[in-house]
N, C-alpha and C positions, 0 to 999 in steps of 0.2 A: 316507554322506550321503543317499542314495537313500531307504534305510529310514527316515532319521530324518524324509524329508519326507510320507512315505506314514502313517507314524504319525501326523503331524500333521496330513495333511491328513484321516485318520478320525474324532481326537477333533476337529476344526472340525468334524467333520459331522455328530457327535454332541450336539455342543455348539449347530448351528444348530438339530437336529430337538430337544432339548430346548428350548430358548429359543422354539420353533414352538408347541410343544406344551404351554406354560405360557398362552401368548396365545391360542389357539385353543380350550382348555379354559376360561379365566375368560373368554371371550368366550361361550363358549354358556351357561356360569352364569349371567351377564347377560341371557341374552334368558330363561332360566326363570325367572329372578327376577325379572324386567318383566311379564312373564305371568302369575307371581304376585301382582303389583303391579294387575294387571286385574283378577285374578279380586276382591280386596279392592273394588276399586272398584265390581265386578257386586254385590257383598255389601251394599254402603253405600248403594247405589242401590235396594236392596229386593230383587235379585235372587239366584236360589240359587250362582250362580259355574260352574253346573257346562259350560258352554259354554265358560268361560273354562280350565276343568279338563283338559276335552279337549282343545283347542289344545295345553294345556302339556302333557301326556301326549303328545301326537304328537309336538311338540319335542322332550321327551325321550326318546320310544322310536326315534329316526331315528339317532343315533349310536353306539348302545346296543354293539355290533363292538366297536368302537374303541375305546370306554371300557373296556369291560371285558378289553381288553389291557394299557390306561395306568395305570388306576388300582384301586385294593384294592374287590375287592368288598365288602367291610364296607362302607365308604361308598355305595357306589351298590344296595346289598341296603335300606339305611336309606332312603336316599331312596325308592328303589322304594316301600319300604311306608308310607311317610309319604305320598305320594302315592295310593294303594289308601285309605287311611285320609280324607285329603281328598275325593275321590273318590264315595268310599260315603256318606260325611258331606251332601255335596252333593247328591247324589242321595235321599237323605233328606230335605235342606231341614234341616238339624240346623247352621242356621250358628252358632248362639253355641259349640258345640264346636267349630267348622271353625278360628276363627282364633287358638287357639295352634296344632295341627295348622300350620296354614300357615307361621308365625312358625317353627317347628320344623325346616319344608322349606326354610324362606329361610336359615337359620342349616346346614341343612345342605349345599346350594346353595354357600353361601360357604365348608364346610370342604373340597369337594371340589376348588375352585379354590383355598384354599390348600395343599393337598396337591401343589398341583403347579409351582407357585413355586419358582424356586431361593432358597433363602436356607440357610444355614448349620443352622439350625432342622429343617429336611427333610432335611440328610445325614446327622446324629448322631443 
């Protein structure tokens, strides 16, 4: 009886640090994708984005650890570079190429948070 409760109480803790770590990952997606929602707006406004670029580079290189324990570097190698790609784009003043680049980083923003959803989909 001992055992069977100590097994259980590991996969609960497993089971909360997942359910943690699906909320906590699409919750930072959100704030890079609102960021990216900025820099669009710095764009429309006549503006290069690139102020808006760094902010979301800094967002994104602050958990950079962490991620790349949780989740497949392929994803977060793409965004890297889709972001370097924005980035230099911006810094050029090169916006009519910037926003599929961006549109790209928002789509991939959104695959990294569902890579980490539980759903049936993610286990098979």
């Amino acid at each position: 009886m001992r055992a069977t409760r100590l097994s259980l109480m590991v996969l609960l803790a497993v089971l909360a640090f997942v359910l943690w770590n699906a909320a906590w990952v699409t919750d930072r997606c959100g704030e890079w994708t609102a960021a990216l929602g900025e820099t669009v707006a710095a764009l429309e406004r006549g503006g290069s984005g690139k102020q808006q670029l760094d902010a979301l580079n800094a967002l994104w290189q602050e958990p950079q650890g962490y991620l790349h324990i949780v989740i497949s570097h392929q994803e977060l190698d793409e965004a890297e570079t889709l972001l370097a790609q924005a980035a230099a784009m911006a810094a050029r003043g090169d916006s009519r190429s910037l926003y599929p680049v961006l549109a790209e980083l928002r789509c991939q923003f959104r695959l990294i948070a569902e890579t980490q959803q539980v759903s049936a989909r993610n286990i098979f």
